[in-house]
C-alpha positions as CSV (number, residue, x, y, z in Angstrom):
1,X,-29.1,61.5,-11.6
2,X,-31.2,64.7,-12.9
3,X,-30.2,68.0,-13.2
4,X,-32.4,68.7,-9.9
5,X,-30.5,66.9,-8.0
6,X,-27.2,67.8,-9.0
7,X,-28.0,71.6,-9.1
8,X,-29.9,71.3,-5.0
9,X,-27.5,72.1,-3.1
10,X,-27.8,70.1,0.2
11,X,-28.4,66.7,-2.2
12,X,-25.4,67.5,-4.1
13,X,-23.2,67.6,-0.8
14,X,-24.9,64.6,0.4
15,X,-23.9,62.8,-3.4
16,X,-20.0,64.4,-3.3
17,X,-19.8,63.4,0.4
18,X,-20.7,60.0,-0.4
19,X,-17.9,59.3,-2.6
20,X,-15.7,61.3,-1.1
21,X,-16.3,58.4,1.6
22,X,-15.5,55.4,-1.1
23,X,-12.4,57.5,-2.3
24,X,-11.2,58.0,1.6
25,X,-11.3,54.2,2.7
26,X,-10.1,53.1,-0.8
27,X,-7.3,55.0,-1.0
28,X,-6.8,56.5,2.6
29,X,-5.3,55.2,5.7
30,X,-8.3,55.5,7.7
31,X,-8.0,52.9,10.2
32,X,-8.0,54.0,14.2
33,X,-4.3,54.3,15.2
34,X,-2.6,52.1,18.0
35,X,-6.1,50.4,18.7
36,X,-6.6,46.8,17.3
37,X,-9.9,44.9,17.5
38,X,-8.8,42.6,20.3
39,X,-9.0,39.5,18.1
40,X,-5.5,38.7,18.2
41,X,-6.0,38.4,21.8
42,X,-7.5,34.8,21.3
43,X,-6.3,32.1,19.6
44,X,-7.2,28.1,19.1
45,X,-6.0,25.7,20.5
46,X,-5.3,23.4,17.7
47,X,-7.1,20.0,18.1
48,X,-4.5,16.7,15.8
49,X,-7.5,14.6,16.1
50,X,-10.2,16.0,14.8
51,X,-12.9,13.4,13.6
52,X,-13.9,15.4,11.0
53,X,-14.3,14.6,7.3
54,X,-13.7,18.5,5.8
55,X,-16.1,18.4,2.9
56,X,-18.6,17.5,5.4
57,X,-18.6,20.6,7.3
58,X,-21.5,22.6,7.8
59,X,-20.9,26.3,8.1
60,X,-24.7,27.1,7.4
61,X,-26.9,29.2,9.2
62,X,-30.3,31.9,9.4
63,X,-30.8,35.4,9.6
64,X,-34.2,37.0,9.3
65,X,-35.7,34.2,8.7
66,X,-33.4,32.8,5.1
67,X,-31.1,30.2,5.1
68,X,-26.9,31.7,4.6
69,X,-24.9,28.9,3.3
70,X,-21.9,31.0,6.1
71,X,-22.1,32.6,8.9
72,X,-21.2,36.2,7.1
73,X,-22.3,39.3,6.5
74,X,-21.3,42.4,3.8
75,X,-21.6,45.1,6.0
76,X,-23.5,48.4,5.3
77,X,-21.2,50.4,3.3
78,X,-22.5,53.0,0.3
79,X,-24.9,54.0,-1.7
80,X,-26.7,56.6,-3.2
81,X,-24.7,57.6,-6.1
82,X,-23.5,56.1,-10.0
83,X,-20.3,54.0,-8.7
84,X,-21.8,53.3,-5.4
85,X,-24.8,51.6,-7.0
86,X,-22.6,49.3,-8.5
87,X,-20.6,48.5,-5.9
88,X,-23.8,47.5,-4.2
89,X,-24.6,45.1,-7.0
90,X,-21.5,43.5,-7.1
91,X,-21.7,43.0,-3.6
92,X,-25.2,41.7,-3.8
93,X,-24.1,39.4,-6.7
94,X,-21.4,37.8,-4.9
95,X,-23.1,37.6,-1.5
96,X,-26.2,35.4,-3.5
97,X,-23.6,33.3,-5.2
98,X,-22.3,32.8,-2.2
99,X,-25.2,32.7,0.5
100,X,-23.8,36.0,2.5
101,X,-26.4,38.2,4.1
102,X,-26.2,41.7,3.1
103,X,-26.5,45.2,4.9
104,X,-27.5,48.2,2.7
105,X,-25.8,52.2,2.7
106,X,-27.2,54.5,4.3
107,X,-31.2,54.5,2.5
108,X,-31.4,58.9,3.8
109,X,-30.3,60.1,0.4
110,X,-33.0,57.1,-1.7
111,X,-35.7,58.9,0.8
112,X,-35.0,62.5,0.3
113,X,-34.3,61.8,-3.6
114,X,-35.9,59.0,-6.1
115,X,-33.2,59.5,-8.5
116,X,-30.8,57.7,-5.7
117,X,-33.1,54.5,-4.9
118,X,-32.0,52.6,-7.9
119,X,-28.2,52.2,-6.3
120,X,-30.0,50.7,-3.3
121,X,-32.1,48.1,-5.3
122,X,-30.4,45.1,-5.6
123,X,-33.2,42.5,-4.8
124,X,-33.1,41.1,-8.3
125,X,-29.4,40.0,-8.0
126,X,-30.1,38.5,-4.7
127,X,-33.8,36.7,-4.4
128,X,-32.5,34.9,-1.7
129,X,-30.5,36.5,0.7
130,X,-31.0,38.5,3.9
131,X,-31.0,42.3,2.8
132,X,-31.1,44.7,6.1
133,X,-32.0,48.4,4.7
134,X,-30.2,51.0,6.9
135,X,-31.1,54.4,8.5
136,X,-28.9,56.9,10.5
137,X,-30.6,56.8,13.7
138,X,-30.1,60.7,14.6
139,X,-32.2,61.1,11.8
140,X,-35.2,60.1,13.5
141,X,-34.3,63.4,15.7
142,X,-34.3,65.2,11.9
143,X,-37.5,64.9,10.4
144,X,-37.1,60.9,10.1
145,X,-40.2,58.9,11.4
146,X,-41.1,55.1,10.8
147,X,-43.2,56.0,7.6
148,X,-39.8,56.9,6.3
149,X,-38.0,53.8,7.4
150,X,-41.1,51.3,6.6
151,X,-40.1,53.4,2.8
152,X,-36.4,52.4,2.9
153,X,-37.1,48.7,3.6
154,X,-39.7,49.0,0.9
155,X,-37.7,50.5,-1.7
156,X,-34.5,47.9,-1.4
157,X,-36.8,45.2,-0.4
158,X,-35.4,44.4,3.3
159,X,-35.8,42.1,5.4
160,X,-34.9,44.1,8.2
161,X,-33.8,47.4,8.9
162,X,-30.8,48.8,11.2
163,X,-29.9,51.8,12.7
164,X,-27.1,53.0,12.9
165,X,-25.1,55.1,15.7
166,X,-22.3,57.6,14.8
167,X,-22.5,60.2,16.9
168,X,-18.4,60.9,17.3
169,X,-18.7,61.4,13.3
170,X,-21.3,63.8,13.3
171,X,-19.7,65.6,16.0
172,X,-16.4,66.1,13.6
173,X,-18.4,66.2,10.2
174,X,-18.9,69.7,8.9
175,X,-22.8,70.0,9.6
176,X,-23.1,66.9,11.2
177,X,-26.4,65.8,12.8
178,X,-25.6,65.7,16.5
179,X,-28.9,66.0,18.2
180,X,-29.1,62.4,19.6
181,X,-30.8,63.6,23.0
182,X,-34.1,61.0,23.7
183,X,-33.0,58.8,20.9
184,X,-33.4,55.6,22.7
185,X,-37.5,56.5,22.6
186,X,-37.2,57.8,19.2
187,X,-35.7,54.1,18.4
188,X,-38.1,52.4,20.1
189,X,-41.4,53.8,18.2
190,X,-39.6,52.5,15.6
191,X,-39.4,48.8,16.3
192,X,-43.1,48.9,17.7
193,X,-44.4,50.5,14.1
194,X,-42.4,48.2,11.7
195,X,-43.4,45.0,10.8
196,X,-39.8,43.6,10.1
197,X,-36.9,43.1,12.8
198,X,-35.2,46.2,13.7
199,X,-31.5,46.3,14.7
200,X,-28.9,48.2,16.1
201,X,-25.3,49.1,14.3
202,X,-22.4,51.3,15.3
203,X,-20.2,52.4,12.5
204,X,-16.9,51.9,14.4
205,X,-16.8,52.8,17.7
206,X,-18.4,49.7,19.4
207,X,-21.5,48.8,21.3
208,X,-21.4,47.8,25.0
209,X,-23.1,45.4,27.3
210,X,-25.4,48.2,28.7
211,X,-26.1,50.0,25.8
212,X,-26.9,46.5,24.0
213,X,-29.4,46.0,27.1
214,X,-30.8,49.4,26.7
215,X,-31.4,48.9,23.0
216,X,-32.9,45.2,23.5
217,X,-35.4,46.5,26.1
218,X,-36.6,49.4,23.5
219,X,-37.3,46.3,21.0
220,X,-34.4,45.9,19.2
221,X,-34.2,42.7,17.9
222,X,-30.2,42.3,16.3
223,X,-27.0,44.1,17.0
224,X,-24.3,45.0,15.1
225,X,-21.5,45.7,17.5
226,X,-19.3,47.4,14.8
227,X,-16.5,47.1,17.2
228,X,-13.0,49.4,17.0
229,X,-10.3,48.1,15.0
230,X,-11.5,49.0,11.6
231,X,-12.3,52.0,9.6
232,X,-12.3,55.0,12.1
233,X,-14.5,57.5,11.2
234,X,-12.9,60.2,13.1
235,X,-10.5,59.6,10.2
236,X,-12.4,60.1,7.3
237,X,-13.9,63.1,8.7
238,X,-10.7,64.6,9.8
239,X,-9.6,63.7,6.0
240,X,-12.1,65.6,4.4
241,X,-12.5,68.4,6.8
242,X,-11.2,72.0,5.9
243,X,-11.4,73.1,9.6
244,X,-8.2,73.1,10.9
245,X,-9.9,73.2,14.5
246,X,-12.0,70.0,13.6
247,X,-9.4,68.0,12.0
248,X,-6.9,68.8,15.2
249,X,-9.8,67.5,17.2
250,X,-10.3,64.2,14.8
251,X,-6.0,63.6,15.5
252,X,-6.9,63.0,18.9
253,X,-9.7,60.5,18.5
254,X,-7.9,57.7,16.7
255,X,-7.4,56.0,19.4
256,X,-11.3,56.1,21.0
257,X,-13.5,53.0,20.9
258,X,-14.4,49.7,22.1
259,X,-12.2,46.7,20.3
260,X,-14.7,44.1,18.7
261,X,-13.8,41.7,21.0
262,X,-14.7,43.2,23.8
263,X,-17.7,44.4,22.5
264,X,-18.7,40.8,21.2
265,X,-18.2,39.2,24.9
266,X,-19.8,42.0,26.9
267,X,-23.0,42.3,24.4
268,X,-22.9,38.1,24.8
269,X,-22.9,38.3,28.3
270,X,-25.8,40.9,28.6
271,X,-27.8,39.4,26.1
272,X,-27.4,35.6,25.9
273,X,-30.4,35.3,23.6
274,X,-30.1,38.3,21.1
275,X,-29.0,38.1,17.4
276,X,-25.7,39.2,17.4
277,X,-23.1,40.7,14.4
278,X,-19.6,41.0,15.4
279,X,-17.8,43.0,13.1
280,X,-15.3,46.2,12.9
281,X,-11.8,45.6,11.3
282,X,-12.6,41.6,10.0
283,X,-10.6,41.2,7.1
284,X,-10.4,37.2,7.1
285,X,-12.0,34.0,7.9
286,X,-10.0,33.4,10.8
287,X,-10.3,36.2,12.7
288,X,-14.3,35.9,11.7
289,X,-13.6,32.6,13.5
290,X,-12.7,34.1,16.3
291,X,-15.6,36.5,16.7
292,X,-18.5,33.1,16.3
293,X,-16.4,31.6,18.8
294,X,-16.9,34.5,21.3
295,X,-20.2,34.8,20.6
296,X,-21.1,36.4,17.4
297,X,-24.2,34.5,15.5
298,X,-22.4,36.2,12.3
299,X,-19.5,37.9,10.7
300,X,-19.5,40.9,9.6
301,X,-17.1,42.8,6.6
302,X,-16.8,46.0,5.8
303,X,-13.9,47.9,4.2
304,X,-12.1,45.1,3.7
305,X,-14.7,43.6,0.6
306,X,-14.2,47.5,-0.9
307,X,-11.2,47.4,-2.7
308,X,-12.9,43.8,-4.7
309,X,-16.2,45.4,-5.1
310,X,-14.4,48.2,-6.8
311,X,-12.6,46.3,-8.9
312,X,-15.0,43.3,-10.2
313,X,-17.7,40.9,-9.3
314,X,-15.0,37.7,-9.8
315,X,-12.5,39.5,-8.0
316,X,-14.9,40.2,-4.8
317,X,-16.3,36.7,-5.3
318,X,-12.3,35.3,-4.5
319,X,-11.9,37.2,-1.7
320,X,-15.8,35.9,0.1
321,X,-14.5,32.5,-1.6
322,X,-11.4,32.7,0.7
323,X,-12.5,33.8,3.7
324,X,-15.3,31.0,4.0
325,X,-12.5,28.6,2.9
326,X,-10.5,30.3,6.1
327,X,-13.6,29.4,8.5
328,X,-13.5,26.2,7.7
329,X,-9.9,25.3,7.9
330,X,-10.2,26.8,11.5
331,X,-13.4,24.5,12.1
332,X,-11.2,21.5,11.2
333,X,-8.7,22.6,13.2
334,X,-10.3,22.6,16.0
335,X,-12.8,19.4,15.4
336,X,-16.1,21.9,14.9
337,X,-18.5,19.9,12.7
338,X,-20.9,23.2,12.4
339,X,-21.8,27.0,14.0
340,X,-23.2,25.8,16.7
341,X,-20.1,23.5,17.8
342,X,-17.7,26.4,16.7
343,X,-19.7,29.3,18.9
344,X,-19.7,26.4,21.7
345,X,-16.1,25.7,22.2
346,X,-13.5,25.9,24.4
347,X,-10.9,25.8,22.2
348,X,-10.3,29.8,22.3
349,X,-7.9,30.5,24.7
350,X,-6.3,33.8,25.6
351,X,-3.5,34.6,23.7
352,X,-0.1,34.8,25.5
C-alpha cells in the first residue's frame, strides 16, 4: 500500500474495516442466533443397493461456461488489503487444484484505489476456474456505473460478475450505504451493458422466490441465495460498532433472515431454469448435498474455508479435499451416479 492511501482517510477506514471483518468471523461468534439454515430439516434416505462402483462417480459440472471437477464454490469473502490478498490466493490455489469455482471480495476498494487490485488478482494461480468479480449493489446508487463494474471484471479477470445485497448491514454499519431506492433499474443497466453474466448474491439474509423473479426479469443471469444460517452480518456490525444505540439494534436482528433451504426451494420453484448457488452456513459436503438435492446447481462456502485459508494453502486444500470426499459418500449412499441424478432424486425426505 502507499502512503496515499494509508494517510486518505475514507480509504484507510475502508482498509481497517476490511480486516476488522477477517478478525470478527475468525475469531468472533458471528453466526445469527437460534436460526439454522434449514438443512437439517432434510435427510436421505439411505439406498443398501446402490449399483454404483464409487471411484466411478462423477461429481463434475459447468459454470460460466468452464468445466468444475465439483459442484462447489469459494464464496465471496475479502479483499483489498496485505493478509486478505493472500487469503485470496490460497483460496484461488486450492480451488484450481481442486476444480472449485471462485467468487471474489468486494472489487469497491481495487476501483477507488490501484494499490488494492493486486489482492484481487489471482488469475495466474487459477487459469482455469470460474472467477465471478463482485460489486456492492447499492453502490450503483453511489457513483458506481457499469464502466466501473466492466473495470472490476477486468482487473481480476472474471468471468462473471455478482452483486451483492446487504442492505440490513448498511443499515447497522457506521456510515453505511443505505440508499437502495430504484435499485432493481440501477441493476438491470448493468446486465444489459456487460458482456459477461451478471448475478445476484445476498450476504446472509437470503433471497426469495419473488425477489429471485424480479432480479431474473431485470437480466440477471445466476443467483446466490446466500441463505440464513451462517455468518450474520448484523453480528459483525454490532461487534465493531461503538454506538451503543446501533449495537442494541444489531441484538435484535440475530434472528432475521430466510434459512438456505428455504431460500433454495422457493428460488427453484420460481425459476426452474436459472443458475442457482445455494449457500449461507455450509460447512460440509453433506449438507452441500443437501442443498444440489433441493435444487442448488452449486455449493457455496464461505466462513467456513476462512480459518484454512488463514492458516495454509495445504491445510485449506484438506478441508475442500474433504468436503468433495463428503459429496460423494452421500452420492453412493443414495445410488447417484452424477449432479444431475443427485439434484433429481427423491431420496431427500423431510426430516422427522
Amino acid at each position: 500500500m502507499t502512503s496515499d492511501w494509508v494517510n486518505d482517510a475514507p480509504r484507510a477506514e475502508t482498509l481497517r474495516r476490511k480486516d476488522e471483518h477477517l478478525d470478527l468471523c475468525l475469531h468472533e461468534e458471528v453466526r445469527g442466533r437460534d436460526i439454522g439454515t434449514g438443512l437439517d430439516d432434510y435427510r436421505f434416505r439411505h439406498n443398501a443397493l446402490p449399483e454404483l462402483d464409487f471411484s466411478m462417480i462423477d461429481t463434475s459440472a459447468r459454470f460460466l461456461g468452464r468445466r468444475l471437477k465439483t459442484p462447489f464454490m469459494v464464496s465471496s469473502m475479502t479483499g483489498g488489503t496485505p493478509r486478505a490478498g493472500e487469503i485470496n490466493r490460497r483460496l484461488a490455489a486450492a480451488a484450481q487444484a481442486r476444480g472449485w469455482a471462485m467468487g471474489l471480495g468486494s472489487l469497491r476498494a481495487a476501483i477507488e484505489n490501484a494499490d488494492a487490485a493486486a489482492t484481487f488478482r489471482v488469475r495466474t494461480l487459477a487459469p482455469d476456474i470460474p472467477l465471478v468479480a463482485n460489486i456492492g449493489a447499492v453502490q450503483l446508487n453511489y457513483g458506481f456505473d457499469a464502466e466501473k463494474c466492466s473495470q472490476a471484471i477486468d482487473i481480476a479477470e472474471a468471468d462473471g460478475l455478482v452483486l451483492h445485497l446487504n442492505s440490513l448491514q448498511e443499515a447497522i454499519q457506521t456510515g453505511g450505504n443505505t440508499d437502495f431506492s430504484g435499485l432493481l433499474r440501477q441493476i438491470e443497466k448493468v446486465c444489459r451493458s456487460l458482456a459477461v453474466p451478471v448475478g445476484v448474491k445476498e450476504v446472509g439474509w437470503g433471497i426469495d422466490g419473488t425477489t429471485a423473479r424480479r432480479l431474473y426479469d431485470a437480466g440477471v443471469q445466476f443467483i446466490d441465495v446466500a441463505g440464513a444460517g451462517g455468518t450474520s452480518w448484523s453480528q459483525v456490525e454490532k461487534l465493531r460498532s461503538n454506538d451503543p444505540v446501533k449495537k442494541a439494534a444489531a441484538e435484535r436482528f440475530a434472528q432475521w433472515g430466510i434459512p438456505t433451504a428455504e431460500c433454495i426451494q422457493e428460488v427453484r420453484a420460481a425459476l426452474p431454469d436459472v443458475v442457482l448457488i445455494g449457500s449461507g452456513g455450509l460447512s460440509d459436503g453433506h449438507q452441500a448435498s443437501k442443498a444440489l438435492a433441493l435444487g442448488a446447481n452449486l455449493a457455496g462456502f464461505g466462513r467456513s474455508l476462512l480459518e484454512a485459508a488463514h492458516d495454509s494453502e495445504d491445510k485449506l486444500q484438506r478441508v475442500l479435499e474433504q468436503a468433495e470426499l463428503e459429496l460423494r459418500i452421500a452420492m453412493f449412499g443414495i445410488g447417484a451416479a452424477d449432479i444431475r441424478a443427485l439434484r433429481e432424486t427423491d431420496r431427500l425426505v423431510a426430516a422427522k
